[in-house]
RODO-2510 file (C-alpha; in nm, 4 decimals, decimal comma):
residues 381
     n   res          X          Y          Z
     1     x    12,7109     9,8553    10,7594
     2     x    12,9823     9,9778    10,9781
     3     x    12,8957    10,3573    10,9588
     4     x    12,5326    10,2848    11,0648
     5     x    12,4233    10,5326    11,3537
     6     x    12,2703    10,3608    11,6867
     7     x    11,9285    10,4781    11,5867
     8     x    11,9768    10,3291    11,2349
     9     x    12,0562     9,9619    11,3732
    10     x    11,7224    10,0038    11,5240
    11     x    11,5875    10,1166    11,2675
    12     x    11,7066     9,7758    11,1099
    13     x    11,5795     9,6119    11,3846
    14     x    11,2724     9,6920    11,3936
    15     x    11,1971     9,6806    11,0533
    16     x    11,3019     9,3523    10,9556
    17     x    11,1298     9,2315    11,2869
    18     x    10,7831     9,3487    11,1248
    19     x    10,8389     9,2698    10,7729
    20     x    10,8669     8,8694    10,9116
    21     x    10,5527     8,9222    11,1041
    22     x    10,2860     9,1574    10,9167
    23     x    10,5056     9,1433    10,5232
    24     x    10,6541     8,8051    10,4694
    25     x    10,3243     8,5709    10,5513
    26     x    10,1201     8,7568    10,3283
    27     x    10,3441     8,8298    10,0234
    28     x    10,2593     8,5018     9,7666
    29     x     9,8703     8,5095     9,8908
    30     x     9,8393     8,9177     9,7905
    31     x    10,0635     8,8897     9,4427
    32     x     9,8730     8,5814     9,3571
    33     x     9,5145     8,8020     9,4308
    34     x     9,7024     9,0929     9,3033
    35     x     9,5397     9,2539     9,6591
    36     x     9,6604     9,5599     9,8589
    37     x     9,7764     9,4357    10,2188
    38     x     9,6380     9,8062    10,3824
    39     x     9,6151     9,6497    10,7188
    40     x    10,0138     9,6040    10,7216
    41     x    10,0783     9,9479    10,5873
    42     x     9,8288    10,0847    10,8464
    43     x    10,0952     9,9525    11,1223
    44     x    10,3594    10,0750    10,9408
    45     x    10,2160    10,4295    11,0552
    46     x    10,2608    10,2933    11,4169
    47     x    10,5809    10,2087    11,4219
    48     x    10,6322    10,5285    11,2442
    49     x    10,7901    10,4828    10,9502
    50     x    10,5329    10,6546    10,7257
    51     x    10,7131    10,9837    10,7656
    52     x    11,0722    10,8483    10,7745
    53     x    11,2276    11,1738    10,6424
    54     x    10,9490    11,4147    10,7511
    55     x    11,0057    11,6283    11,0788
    56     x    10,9403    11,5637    11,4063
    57     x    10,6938    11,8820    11,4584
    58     x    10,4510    11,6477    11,1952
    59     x    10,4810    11,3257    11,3565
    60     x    10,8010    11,2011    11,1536
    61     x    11,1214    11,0200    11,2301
    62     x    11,3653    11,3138    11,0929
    63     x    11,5908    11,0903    10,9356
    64     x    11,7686    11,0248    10,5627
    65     x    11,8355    10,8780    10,2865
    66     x    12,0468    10,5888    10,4779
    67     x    11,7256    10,5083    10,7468
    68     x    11,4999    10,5467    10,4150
    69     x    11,7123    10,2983    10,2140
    70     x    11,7244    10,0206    10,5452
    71     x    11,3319    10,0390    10,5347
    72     x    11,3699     9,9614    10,1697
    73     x    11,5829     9,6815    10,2167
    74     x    11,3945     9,5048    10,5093
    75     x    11,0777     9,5489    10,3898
    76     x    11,1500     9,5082     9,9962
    77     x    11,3435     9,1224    10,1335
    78     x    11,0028     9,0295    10,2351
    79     x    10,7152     9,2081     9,9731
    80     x    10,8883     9,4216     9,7212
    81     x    10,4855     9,5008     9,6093
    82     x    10,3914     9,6585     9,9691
    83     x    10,7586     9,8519     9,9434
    84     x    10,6913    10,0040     9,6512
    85     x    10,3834    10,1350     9,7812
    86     x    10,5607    10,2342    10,1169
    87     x    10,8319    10,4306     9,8768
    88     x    10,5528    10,6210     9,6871
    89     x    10,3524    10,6993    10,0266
    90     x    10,6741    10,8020    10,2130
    91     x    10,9419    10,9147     9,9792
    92     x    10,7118    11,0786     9,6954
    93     x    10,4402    11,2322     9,8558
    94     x    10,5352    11,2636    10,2019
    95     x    10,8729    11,3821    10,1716
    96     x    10,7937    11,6084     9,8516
    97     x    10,5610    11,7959    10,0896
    98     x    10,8396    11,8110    10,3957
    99     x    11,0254    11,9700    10,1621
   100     x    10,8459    12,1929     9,9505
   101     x    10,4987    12,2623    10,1415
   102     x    10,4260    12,6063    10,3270
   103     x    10,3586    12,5767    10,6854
   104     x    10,0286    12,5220    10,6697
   105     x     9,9829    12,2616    10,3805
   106     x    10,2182    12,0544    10,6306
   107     x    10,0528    12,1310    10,9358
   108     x     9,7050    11,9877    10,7367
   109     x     9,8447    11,6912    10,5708
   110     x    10,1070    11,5687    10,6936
   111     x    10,0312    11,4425    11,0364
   112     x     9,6930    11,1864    10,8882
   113     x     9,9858    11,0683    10,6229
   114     x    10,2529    10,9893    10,8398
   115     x    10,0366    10,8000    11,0919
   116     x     9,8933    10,5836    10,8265
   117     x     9,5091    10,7511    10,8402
   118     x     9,5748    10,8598    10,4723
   119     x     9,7324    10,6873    10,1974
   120     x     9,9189    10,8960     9,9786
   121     x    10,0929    10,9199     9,6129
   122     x    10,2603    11,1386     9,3279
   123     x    10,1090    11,1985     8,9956
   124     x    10,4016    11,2544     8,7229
   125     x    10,3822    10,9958     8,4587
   126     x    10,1100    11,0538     8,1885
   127     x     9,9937    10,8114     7,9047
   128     x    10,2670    10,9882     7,6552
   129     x    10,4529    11,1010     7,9136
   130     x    10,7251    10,8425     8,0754
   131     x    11,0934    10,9298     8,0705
   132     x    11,0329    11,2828     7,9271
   133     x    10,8969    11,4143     8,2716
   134     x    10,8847    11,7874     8,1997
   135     x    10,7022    11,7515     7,8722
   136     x    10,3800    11,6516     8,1484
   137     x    10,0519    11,8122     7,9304
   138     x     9,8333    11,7791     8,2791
   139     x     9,6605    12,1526     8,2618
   140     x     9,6347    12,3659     8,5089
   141     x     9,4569    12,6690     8,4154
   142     x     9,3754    12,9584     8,7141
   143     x     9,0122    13,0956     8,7161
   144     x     9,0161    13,3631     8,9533
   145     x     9,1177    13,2146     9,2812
   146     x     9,0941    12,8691     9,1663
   147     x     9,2548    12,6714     8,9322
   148     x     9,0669    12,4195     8,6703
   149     x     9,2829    12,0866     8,6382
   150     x     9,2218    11,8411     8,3629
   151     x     9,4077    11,5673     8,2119
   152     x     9,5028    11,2472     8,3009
   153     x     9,7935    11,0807     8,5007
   154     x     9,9475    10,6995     8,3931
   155     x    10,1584    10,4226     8,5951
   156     x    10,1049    10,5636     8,9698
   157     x    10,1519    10,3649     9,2351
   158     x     9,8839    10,3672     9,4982
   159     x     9,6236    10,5510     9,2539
   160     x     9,3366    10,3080     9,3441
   161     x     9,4003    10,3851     9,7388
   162     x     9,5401    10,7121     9,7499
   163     x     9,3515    10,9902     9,9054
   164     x     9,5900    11,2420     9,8584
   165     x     9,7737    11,2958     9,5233
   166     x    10,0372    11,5062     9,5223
   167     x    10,0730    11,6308     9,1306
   168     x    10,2286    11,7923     8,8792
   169     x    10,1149    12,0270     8,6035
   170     x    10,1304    12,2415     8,3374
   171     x    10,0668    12,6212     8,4208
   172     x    10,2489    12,7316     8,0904
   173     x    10,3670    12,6683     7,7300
   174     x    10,7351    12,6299     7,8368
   175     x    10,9087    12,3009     7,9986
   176     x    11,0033    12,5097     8,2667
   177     x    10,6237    12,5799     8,3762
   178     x    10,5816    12,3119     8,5894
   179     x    10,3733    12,3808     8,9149
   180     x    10,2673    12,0771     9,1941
   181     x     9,9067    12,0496     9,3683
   182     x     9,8597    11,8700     9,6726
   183     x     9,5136    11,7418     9,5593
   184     x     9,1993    11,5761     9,7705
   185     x     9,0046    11,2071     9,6918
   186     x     8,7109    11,3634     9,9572
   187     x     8,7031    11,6686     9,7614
   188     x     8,6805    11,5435     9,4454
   189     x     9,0295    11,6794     9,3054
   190     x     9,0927    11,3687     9,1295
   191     x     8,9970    11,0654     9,0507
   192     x     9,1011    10,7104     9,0228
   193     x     9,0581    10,5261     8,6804
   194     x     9,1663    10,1851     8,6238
   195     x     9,3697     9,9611     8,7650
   196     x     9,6383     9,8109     8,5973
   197     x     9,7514     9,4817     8,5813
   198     x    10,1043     9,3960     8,5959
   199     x    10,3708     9,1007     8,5626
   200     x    10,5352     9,2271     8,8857
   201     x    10,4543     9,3919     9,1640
   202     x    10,1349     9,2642     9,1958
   203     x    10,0358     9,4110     9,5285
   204     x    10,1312     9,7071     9,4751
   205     x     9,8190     9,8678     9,3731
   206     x     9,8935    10,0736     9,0096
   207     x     9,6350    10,2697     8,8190
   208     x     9,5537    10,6105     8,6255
   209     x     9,4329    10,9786     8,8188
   210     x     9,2222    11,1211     8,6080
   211     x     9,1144    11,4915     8,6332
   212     x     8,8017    11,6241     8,4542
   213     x     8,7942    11,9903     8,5199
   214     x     8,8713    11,9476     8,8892
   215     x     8,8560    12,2974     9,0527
   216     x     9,1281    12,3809     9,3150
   217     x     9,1817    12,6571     9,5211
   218     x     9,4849    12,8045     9,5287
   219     x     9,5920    12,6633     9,8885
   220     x     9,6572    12,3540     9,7073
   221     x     9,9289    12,4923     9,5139
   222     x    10,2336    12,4202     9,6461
   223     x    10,5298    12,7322     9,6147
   224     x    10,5084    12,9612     9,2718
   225     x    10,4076    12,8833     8,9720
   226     x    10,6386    12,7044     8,7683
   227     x    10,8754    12,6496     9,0963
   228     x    10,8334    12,2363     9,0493
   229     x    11,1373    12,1340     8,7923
   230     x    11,3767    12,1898     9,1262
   231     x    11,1423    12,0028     9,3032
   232     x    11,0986    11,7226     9,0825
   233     x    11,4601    11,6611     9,0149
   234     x    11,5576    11,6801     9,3539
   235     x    11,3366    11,4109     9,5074
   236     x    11,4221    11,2082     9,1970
   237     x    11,7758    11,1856     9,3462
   238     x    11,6427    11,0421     9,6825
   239     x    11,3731    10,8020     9,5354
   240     x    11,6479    10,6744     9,2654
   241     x    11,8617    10,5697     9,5651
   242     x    11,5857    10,4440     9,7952
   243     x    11,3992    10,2294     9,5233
   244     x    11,7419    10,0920     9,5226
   245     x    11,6599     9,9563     9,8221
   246     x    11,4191     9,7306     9,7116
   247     x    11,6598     9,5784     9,4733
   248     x    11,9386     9,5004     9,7426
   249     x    11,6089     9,3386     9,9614
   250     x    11,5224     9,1325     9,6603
   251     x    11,8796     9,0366     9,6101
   252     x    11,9513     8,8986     9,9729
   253     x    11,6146     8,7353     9,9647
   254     x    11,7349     8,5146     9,6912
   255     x    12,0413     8,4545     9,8316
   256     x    11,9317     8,3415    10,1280
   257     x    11,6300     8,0970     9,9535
   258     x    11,9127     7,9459     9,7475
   259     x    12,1270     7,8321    10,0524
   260     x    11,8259     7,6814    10,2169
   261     x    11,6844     7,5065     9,8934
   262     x    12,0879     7,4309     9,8221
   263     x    12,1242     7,2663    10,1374
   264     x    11,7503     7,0566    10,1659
   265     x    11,7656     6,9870     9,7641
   266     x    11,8934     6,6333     9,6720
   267     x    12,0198     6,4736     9,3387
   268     x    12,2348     6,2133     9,2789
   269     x    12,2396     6,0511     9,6294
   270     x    12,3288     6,4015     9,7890
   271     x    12,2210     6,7650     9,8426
   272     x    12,2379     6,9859     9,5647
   273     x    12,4979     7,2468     9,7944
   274     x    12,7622     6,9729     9,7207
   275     x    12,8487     7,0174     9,3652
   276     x    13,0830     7,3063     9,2796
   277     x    12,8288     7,4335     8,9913
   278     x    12,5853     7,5186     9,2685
   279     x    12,8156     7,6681     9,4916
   280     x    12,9961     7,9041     9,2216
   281     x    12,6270     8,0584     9,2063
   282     x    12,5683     8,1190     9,5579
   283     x    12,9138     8,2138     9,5823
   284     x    12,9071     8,5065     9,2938
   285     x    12,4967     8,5944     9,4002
   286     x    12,6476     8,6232     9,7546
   287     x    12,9437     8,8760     9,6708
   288     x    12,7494     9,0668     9,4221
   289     x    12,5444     9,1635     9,7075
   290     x    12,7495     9,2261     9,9302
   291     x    12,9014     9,5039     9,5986
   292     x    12,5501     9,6124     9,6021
   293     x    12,5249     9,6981     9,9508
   294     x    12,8342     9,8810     9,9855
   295     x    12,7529    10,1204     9,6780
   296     x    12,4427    10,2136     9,7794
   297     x    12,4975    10,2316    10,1495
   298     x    12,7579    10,4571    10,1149
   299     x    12,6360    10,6578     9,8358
   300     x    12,2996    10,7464    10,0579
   301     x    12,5127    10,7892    10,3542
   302     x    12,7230    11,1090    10,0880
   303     x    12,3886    11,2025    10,0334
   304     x    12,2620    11,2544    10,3846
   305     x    12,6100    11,4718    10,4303
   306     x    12,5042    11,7305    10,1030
   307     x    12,7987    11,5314     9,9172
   308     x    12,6345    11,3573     9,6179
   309     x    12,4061    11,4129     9,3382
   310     x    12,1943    11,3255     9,0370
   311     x    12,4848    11,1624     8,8653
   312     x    12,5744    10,9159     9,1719
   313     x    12,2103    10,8551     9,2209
   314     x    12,1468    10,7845     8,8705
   315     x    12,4627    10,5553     8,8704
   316     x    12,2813    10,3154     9,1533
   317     x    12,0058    10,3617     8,9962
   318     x    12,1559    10,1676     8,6868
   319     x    12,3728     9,9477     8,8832
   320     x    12,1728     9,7898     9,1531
   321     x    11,8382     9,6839     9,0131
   322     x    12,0542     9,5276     8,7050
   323     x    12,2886     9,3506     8,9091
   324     x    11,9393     9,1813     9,1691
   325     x    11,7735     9,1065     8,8163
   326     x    12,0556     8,8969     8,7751
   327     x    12,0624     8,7494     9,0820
   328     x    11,7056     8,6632     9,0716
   329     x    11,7348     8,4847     8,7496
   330     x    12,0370     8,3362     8,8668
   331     x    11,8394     8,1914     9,1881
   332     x    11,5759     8,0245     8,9662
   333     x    11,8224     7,8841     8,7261
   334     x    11,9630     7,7004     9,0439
   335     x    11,6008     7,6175     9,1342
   336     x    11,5638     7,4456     8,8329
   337     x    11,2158     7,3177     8,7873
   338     x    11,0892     7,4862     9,0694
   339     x    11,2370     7,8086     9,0405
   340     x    10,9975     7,8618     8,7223
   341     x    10,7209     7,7454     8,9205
   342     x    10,5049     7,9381     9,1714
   343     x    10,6221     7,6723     9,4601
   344     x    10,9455     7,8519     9,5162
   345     x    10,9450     8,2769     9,5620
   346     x    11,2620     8,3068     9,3268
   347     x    10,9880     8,3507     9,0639
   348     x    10,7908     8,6332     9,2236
   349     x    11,1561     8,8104     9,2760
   350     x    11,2323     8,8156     8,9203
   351     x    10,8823     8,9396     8,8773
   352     x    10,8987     9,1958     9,0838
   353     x    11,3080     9,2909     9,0096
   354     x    11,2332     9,3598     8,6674
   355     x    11,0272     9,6629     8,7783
   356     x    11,3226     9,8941     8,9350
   357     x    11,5148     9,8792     8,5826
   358     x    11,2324    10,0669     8,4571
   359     x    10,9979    10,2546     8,7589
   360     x    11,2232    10,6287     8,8483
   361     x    11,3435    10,6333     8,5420
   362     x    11,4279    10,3428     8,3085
   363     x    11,8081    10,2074     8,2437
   364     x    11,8406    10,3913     7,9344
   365     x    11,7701    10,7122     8,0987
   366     x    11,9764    10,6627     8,3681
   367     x    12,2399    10,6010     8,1161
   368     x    12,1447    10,9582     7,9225
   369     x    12,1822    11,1044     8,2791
   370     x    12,5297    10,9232     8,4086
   371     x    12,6903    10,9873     7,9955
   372     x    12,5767    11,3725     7,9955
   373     x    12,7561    11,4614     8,3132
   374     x    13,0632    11,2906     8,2525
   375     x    13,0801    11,4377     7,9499
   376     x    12,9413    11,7807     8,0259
   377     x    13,2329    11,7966     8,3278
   378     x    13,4875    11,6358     8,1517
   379     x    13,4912    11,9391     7,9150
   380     x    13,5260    12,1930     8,2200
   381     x    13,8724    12,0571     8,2913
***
């Protein structure tokens, strides 16, 4: 993009130079083993990306939602499954504690996250808890100087790897109670139940926390009790428009496998890129990306400046992954055959599309969110 800042073109740089050494080689053989490729996100903590939004003081790269968002991209063109896992590492545990630790919960966690010696994640979901986030019924009931945490977290991303687990629960009988833990694998704080198997995103490792009475002292508590609802909503915002991301990756990464297969593919005596059906596809796949990238670009760009919110964010959040769904299932219509066999990627991109319309909030809530402010400020006028 035009507005992108010096250090962001590097950014760009580097990042799509190691997603087509350490991401791209690996992607089929981990989604077909439905394996965790640690070793690559182990050197994304050395080129020090882990802590893309976190502060220098910690080890980070001090930079936004725009930086976060190119990572996405360049990363999610070449394995959406080890992005997502990046995105719940870096943008909901990491940069929930950046911005709502004390001083010294940083100071202890942050640096082993950030430079890839810890893997990290974000409990919120629950087993009847999806889309109605504040109605979590994880308990956390204070004992003296400890708390006693039990119940069970659904759906997280990185649960089987994570050994820190940054949670919320319920320290009250009001929605409004909410209160976050930054919780310890070592210490037993949690625990990981099973994994789950999924038609996407297969190497992105998914599974349950589970907490049995887990006693935690109060230093794990992050702010007040019931502080979290501001917390929550607020990184929503950024991981709505960074999972993004991952959708404009996936989008470009089928455009650019349909021009290759368009222009090696052969029927009728010549290749397939000839005939005007073909090329109407790659034509509207190629300018709904480039729609793609110019909406979310600029809306993270308002965001880094303070000038957007959960409306905007939910609005890309419905928008993009819908639009690279399409795009994927256009790209393996023009495959033909092929594209609905495992010999071409265009089937692992719808695969792994389909998740964004429904991980950080599902289309239909995203809808609720967009149709509720409209309406809410059109009535203020």
């Amino acid at each position: 993009m035009w507005f992108f800042s010096s250090e962001e073109k590097e950014l760009q740089k580097v990042c799509r130079d190691f997603a087509a050494k350490e991401l791209a080689p690996k992607a089929q053989y981990h989604d077909e083993k439905e394996s965790f490729n640690l070793a690559a996100f182990k050197k994304m903590g050395e080129i020090g990306v882990l802590g893309i939004t976190a502060s220098a003081d910690y080890g980070g790269a001090g930079l936004g939602a725009t930086a976060a968002t190119i990572s996405m991209e360049e990363f999610g063109r070449a394995c959406a499954s080890s992005t997502l896992s990046y995105l719940a590492h870096t943008i909901l545990c990491v940069n929930n504690i950046q911005n709502n630790a004390s001083k010294e919960q940083k100071e202890k966690y942050l640096p082993k996250l950030i430079s890839g010696e810890w893997v990290g994640c974000m409990g919120m979901s629950e087993p009847e808890y999806g889309s109605d986030a504040v109605g979590i019924q994880t308990k956390a009931v204070s004992v003296g100087d400890k708390y006693r945490i039990t119940g069970t977290k659904m759906w997280i991303t990185n649960a089987t790897y994570a050994d820190i687990a940054y949670v919320y629960t319920r320290t009250g009988p009001e929605k409004k109670n909410l209160t976050t833990f930054i919780l310890e694998k070592n210490k037993k704080q949690f625990a990981a139940g099973k994994a789950i198997h999924k038609m996407g995103m297969r190497a992105s490792p998914t599974g349950e926390l589970i907490f049995d009475n887990s006693e935690v002292e109060i230093s794990h508590r992050v702010g007040k009790e019931g502080d979290s609802i501001y917390h929550m909503m607020k990184n929503l915002e950024l991981e709505r428009i960074t999972i993004s991301g991952i959708s404009l990756g996936l989008a470009r990464a089928c455009v650019e496998q349909c021009v290759k297969y368009a222009n090696e593919r052969k029927q009728f005596g010549k290749t397939i890129g000839n005939y005007q059906l073909i090329q109407k596809i790659i034509a509207e796949m190629s300018a709904e990306y480039e729609m793609m990238r110019c909406f979310l670009y600029s809306v993270a760009k308002e965001y880094d400046k303070g000038n957007k919110g959960p409306t905007v964010a939910a609005q890309v959040k419905l928008a993009i992954p819908k639009i690279a769904t399409k795009i994927a299932l256009d790209a393996i219509q023009l495959h033909g055959g092929y594209g609905y066999s495992r010999e071409f990627p265009v089937e692992r991109y719808l695969r792994d599309s389909k998740l964004m319309e429904i991980g950080a909030g599902t289309n239909e809530v995203m809808i609720m969110i967009i149709a509720k402010n409209l309406l809410k400020t059109a009535q203020t006028i």
